[in-house]
N, C-alpha and C positions, 0 to 999 in steps of 0.2 A: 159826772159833768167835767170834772177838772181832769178825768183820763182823758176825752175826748177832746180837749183844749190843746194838752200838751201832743198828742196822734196828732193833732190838724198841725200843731206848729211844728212837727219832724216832719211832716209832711210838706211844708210851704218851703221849708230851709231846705228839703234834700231838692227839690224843684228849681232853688234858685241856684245849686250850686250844678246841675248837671248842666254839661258844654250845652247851648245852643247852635248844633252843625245843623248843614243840609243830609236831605236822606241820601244815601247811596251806600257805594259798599267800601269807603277807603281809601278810592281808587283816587288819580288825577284825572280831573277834568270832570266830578261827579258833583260839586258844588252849582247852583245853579249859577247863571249868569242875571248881570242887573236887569239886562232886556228880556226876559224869558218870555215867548212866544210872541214873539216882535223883532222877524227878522229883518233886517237891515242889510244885510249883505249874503246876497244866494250863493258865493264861492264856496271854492274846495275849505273844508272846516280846518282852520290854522293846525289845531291840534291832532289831525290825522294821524294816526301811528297804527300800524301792523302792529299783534301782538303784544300789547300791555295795557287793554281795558277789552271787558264784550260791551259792545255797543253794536247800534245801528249806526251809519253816519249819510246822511243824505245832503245831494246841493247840485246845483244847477247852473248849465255855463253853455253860452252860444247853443240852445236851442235842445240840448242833450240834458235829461235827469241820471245821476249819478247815485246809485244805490252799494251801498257795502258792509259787510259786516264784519267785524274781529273779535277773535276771542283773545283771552287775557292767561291763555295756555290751560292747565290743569285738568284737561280733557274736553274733549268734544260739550259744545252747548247746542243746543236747541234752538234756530232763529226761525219763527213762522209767520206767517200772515199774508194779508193781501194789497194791493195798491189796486184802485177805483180809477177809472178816468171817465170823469162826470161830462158830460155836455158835451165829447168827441169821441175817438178812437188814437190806439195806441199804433204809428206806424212805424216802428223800430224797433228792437229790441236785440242787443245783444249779448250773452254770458263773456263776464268777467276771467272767471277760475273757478275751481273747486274740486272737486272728489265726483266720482262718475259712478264706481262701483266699493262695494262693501257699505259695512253699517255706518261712514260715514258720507255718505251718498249725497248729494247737493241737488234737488229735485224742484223745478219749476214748470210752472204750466203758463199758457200765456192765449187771451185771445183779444180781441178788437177792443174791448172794454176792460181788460186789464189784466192784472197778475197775481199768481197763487205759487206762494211759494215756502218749500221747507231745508235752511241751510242747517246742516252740520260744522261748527266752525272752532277751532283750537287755537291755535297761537298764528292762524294765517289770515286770509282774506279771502271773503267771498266776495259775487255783488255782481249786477246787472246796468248797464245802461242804458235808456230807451227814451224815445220821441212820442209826443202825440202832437196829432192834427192843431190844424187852426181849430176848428170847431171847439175843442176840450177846455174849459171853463177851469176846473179843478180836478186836485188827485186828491182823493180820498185813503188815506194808510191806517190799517190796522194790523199793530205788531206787537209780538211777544215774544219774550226771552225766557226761555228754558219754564213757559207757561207763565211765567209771571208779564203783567202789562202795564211795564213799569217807565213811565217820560225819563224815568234818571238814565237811561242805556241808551237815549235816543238824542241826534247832534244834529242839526239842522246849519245851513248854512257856514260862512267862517267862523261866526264867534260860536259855534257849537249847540246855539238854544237848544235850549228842553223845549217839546211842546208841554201845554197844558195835561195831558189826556193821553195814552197812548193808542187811544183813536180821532185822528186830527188829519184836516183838509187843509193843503194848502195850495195856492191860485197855480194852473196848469201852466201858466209863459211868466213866471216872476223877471224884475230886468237882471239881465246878465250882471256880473260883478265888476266894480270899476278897472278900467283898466288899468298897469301899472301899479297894482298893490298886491 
């Protein structure tokens, strides 16, 4: 009994003394934000940067959805998944950048109701632009990084939100970002 006493109490004390961090991997910008999943402002994410995190980063301005991905170097990663457009169609669509031929190839498919796509991404930037109809209610995105389907690689609007989930719907025509900020 009194072994079991003294295990529980190295146990309560090593708990209190380990940091309480956010998950992620170290990186800047992997802490979550106070608003998480409640965005406030659909602009370009403040902390956009080429090449020093893999993230997703999406956001939206004057009628265009902005998709991109960066890797944080140390070799090509894996960006997969799909984007849904619920309640419309998708009438735009145009590639960003990327790699065309060899193993790091940048491969997207697209039709009326949405996109399927597989980035190869290193220390550059990938990423698509695209419109949908009045009709389109929501986009539905489900995405992974290097198989993992992790909210912490995912930047929604300027202040960066995680979504909940890294499968998460958000409204197809959000308002533009204020002007002059």
């Amino acid at each position: 009994m009194r072994r079991c006493l003294v295990a529980a109490s190295f146990l309560v004390l090593a708990l209190m003394l380990v940091p309480n961090e956010a998950p992620g991997d170290g990186k800047k910008g992997d802490k979550p934000k106070a608003n998480d999943g409640v965005i406030t402002d659909w602009g370009k994410p403040k902390d956009f940067e080429v090449g020093k995190v893999n993230a997703y980063w999406i956001w939206y301005d004057e009628g265009v959805w902005y998709f991109r991905t960066t890797g944080g170097g140390k070799g090509a990663h894996s960006f997969q998944g799909t984007i849904e457009v619920v309640g419309g169609q998708l009438i735009d669509l145009k590639g960003k950048k990327g790699e065309f031929k060899g193993k790091k190839a940048d491969r997207f498919a697209f039709g009326p109701k949405g996109i399927v796509f597989d980035f190869k991404t290193d220390e550059g930037v990938e990423g698509l632009n695209f419109a949908v109809d009045r009709g389109a209610t929501a986009l539905k995105f489900t995405l992974a990084l290097d198989g993992d389907a992790a909210p912490r690689h995912i930047r929604i609007g300027k202040q960066g939100d995680h979504p909940k989930e890294a499968v998460f719907t958000v409204p197809a025509h959000p308002p533009d970002p204020p002007k002059g900020k």
